[in-house]
Residue, then its C-alpha position, 0 to 999 in steps of 0.5 A: x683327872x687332876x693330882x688334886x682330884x677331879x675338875x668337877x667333883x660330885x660331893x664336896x665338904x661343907x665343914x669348917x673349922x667350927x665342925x672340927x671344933x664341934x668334934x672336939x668339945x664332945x671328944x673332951x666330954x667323954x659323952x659319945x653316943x645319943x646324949x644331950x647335943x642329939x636332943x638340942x639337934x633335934x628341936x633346932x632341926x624341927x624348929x627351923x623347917x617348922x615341924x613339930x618333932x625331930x628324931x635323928x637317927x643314924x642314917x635317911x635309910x633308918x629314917x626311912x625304916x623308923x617312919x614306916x615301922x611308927x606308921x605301921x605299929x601306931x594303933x590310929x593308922x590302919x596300914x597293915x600287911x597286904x595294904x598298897x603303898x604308892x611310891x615312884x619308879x626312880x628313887x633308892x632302894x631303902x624307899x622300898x624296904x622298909x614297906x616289904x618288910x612290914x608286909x606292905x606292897x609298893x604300888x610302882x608308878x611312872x614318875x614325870x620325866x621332867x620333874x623326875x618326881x611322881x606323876x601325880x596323874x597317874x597316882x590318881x589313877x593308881x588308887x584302888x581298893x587296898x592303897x593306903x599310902x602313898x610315899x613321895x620322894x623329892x628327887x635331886x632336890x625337887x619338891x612335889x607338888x605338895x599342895x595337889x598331893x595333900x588334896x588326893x590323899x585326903x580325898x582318898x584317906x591316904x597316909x602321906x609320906x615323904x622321903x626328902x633324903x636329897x632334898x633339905x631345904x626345898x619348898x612349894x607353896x609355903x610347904x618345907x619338903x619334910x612336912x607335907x605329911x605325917x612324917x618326912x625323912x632327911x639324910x645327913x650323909x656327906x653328899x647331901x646338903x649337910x652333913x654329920x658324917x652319917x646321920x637322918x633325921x625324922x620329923x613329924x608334927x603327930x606326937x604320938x608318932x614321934x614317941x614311937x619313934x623314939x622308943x623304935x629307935x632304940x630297941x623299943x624301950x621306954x627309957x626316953x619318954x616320960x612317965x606318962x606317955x602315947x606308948x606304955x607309961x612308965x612306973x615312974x621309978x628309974x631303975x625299974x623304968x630301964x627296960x621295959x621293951x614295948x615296940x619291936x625296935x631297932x638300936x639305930x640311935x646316932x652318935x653324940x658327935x652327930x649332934x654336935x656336927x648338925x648344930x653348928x650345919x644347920x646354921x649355914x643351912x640358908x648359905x648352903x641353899x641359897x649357893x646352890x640356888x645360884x649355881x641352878x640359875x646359871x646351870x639352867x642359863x648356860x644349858x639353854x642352848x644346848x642340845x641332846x639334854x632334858x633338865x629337870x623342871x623346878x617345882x617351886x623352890x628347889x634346893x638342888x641337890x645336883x644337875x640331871x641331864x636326860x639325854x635325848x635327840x642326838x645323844x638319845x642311848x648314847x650315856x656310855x659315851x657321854x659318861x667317858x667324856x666326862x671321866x676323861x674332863x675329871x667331871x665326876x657323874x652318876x646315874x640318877x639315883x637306881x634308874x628304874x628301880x623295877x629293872x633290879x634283880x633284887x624285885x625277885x624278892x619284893x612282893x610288888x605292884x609293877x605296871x607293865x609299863x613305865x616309860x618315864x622311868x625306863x627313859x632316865x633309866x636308860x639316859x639319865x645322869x647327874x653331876x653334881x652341884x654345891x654351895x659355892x659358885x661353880x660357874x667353871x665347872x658348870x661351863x666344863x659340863x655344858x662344852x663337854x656335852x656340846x663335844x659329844x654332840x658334834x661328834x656323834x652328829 
């Protein structure tokens, strides 16, 4: 490690003067929470991944929660307690919660190694009477064959959702990650490819979902809907309109300052994607050569959101090591997202499907890490990786 911080840092800021200035105009407002910044953040957001609605919530983890709970609550969407939702083996935990907690059954399936996205051929094969939906994650930037997800559950009458919380920015077949289903969810968090400090965002092209969404994130009134509304019309007078609670919400509305920070994000959201972009193209080109390391796959357009590295041949059960190397070269490094998220003592309290057996998973779990990408060019640092792995390697040889 260096005085100034590691030689190669995991997460990095992509904030400028415009971002401080932005925080500024809303300290001088007196408006701090959920305001009018909120609702031009969410409609530039749809606007530019070509969604229909927006709702920005206070976290992807809420996002997660919102979209699951609009799901289950909406009267036209059969998914109640007891029903199968498909999900990956690899991802984070609120991908799951939210489905325990309205009663739904994660239906676990192995995940494809080298994409570290779903192995849609065992979702095909994982179908059964009580599967309902499925919910993709995008992983470390990847998008899922989306055109092939679209066609299985439409074949089987499946709701699709995605959790694109690593992902913003990625694409496949025409398809932006975050619109190939019903609802897709994003994260806003400072690690993530913008950020508004903490902050999700939800987007969905059904309208009646997003004003379910809107009212359940905020305890589940009809505030913010208009009189005639999808959910419970309003009486038309304000007063009285104040609260009525119709959905049994959260309060996980964001901050006015969120807003502000996403408007002026999203403008350089092309930027940020096409520099990570370029440091994948040199990534994959100075790793070609180098042994004991699986890459992950690009389907389609990447955003790349950081670099895997699943150890194999001489490096195969080795992660410790090279994980000590890498804090020793102030190369910042973390497991690729929960491993196998099935091997964590909090399953004790999920009411799941587990298969007995998930190899994919069990692999990344065991010799999975990533380092971390950005939107500036990283060459050095992608160098100080790649000569870092080819040392262990020649010393374990």
């Amino acid at each position: 490690m260096t005085a100034t911080g590691p030689a190669y840092p995991l997460a990095t800021t992509t904030w400028d003067e415009a971002e401080y200035d932005a925080m500024q105009r809303v300290i001088a407002s007196g408006r701090f929470t959920n305001g009018p910044l909120v609702r031009e953040f969410e409609a530039a957001f749809a606007a530019h991944f070509g969604a229909g609605f927006g709702v920005m919530v206070n976290s992807g983890s809420s996002a997660n929660l919102i979209a699951v709970a609009a799901a289950v609550l909406d009267p036209r969407i059969d998914l109640n307690r007891g029903d199968e939702v498909i999900v990956p083996a690899v991802s984070w935990p609120t991908t799951y919660y939210p489905l325990t907690q309205y009663g739904l059954r994660p239906r676990f399936v192995d995940i494809d190694v080298d994409t570290l996205n779903l192995d849609l051929d065992l979702v095909e094969s994982a179908i059964g009477p009580r599967t309902r939906a499925i919910f993709a994650v995008n992983l470390l930037g990847n998008p899922n064959d989306f055109t092939r997800l679209r066609g299985i559950a439409e074949a089987h009458g499946l709701v699709l959702l995605e959790d694109n919380c690593e992902s913003l920015g990625a694409v496949h077949d025409g398809i932006n990650a975050g619109t190939a289903g019903l609802a897709g969810t994003f994260s806003s968090f400072f690690s993530h490819h913008i950020a508004t400090m903490e902050g999700g965002v939800i987007l969905t092209d059904d309208e009646q979902l997003y004003q379910e969404m809107i009212s359940l994130r905020s305890h589940g009134w009809t505030r913010e809907l208009p009189v005639q509304n999808f959910v419970h019309d309003k009486t038309g007078d304000a007063w009285d309109d104040l609260f009525r609670f119709v959905l049994p919400g959260y309060n996980v509305r964001p901050l006015e300052m969120e807003g502000a920070l996403g408007l002026e994000q999203l403008k350089k959201v092309p930027d940020l994607i096409a520099g990570r972009r370029e440091n994948a193209a040199y990534f994959r080109e100075r790793f070609a050569d180098v042994d004991g390391v699986r890459l992950q796959r690009e389907t389609g357009e990447s955003s790349w959101f950081g670099f895997s590295l699943v150890l194999e041949g001489p490096l195969a059960g080795r992660r410790s090591e090279v994980v000590r190397a890498f804090s020793a070269a102030g190369i910042e490094s973390r497991p690729i997202v929960a491993g196998n998220f099935t091997r964590n003592p909090v399953m004790a309290h999920l009411d799941a499907v587990v298969p007995e057996s998930l190899p994919a998973a069990d692999k990344v779990d065991v010799d999975g890490l990533f380092v971390g990408n950005h939107h500036y060019p990283v060459h050095e640092g992608i160098d100080l990786v790649a000569e870092t792995v080819e040392r262990v390697t020649a010393e374990v040889s």
